[in-house]
C-alpha positions in Angstrom: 12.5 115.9 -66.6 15.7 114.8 -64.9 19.2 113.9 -66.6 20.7 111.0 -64.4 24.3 110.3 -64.4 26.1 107.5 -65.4 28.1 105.9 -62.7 30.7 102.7 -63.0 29.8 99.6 -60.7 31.9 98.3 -58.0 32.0 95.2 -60.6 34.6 96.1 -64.3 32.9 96.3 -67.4 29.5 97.3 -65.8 28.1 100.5 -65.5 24.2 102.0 -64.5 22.2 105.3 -64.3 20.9 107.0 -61.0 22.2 106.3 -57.7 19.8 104.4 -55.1 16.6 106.0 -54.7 17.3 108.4 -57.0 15.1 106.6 -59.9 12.5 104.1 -59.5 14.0 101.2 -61.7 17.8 100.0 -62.1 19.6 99.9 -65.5 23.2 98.3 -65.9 24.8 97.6 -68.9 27.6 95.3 -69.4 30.3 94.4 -71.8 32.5 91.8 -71.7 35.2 91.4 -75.0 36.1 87.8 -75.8 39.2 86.7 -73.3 38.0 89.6 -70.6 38.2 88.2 -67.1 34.2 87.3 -65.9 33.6 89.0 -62.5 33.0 86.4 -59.7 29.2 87.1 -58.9 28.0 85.5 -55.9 24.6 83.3 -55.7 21.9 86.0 -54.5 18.6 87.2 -54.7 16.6 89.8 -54.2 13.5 89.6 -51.6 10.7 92.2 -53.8 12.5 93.5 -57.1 12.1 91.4 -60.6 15.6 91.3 -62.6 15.4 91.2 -66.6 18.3 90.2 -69.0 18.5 91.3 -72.0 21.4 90.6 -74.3 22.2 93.0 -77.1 25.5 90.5 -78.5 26.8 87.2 -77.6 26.1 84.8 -75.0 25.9 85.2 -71.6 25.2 82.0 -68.7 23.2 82.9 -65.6 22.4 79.9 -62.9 18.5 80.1 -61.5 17.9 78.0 -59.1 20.8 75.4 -59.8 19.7 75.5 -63.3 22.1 77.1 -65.8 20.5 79.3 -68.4 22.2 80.0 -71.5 20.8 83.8 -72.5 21.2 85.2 -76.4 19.6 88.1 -78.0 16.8 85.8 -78.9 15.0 85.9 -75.2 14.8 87.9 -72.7 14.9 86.6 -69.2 13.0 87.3 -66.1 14.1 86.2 -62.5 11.2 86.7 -60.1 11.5 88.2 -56.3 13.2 85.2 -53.8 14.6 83.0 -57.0 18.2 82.7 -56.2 20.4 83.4 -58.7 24.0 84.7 -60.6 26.5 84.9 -63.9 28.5 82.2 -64.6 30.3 84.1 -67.7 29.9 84.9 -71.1 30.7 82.9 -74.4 33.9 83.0 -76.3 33.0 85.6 -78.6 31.9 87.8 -75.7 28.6 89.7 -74.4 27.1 93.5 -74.3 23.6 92.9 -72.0 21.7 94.9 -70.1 19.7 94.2 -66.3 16.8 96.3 -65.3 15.4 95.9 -61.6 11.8 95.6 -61.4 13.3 98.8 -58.1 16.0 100.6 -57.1 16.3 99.5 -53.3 19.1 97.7 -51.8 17.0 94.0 -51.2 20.2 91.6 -52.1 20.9 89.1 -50.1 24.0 86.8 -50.3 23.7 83.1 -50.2 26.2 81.0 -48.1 27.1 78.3 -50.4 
């Protein structure tokens, strides 16, 4: 058994357990109150690790492949290795959601818009 840590991100309002290679999945949570200022996530994607949403409250807008998704508790989604993608923001009301990585590794890669 290990007890891992909980560390804040580089990004406010978002938060995850174990640091790189330290677990074998990535967790982060996030919550965003209604009026909080969305971070500016660049388009990315990651070259091996699946990425899940999963939104506990609210609504929260992620663009897949120039395709904007509007995410509720009522799905969950899935964005596959090489699909290029980021948050756009969440609705007026706010959004608590969590991201799991498929891995741990460092396999972002920025896209030049």
């Amino acid at each position: 058994m290990k007890l891992h840590k909980k560390f804040e991100h580089n990004l406010p309002g978002v938060y995850f357990w174990g640091e790189r290679s330290d677990v074998d999945i990535r967790v982060n949570v996030s919550k965003f109150r209604a009026g909080e200022k969305f971070p500016n996530d660049l388009l990315h994607y990651h070259k091996t690790r699946t990425t899940y949403f999963c939104i506990l409250e609210g609504t929260l807008f992620v663009e897949v492949n120039k395709q904007e998704i509007i995410l509720t508790s009522e799905s969950m989604l899935e964005i596959l290795p090489m699909e290029k993608y980021r948050t756009k923001g969440v609705g007026k009301k706010g959004c608590q959601f969590i991201v799991i990585g498929s891995h741990n590794e460092h396999d972002k890669v920025n896209v030049l818009n």
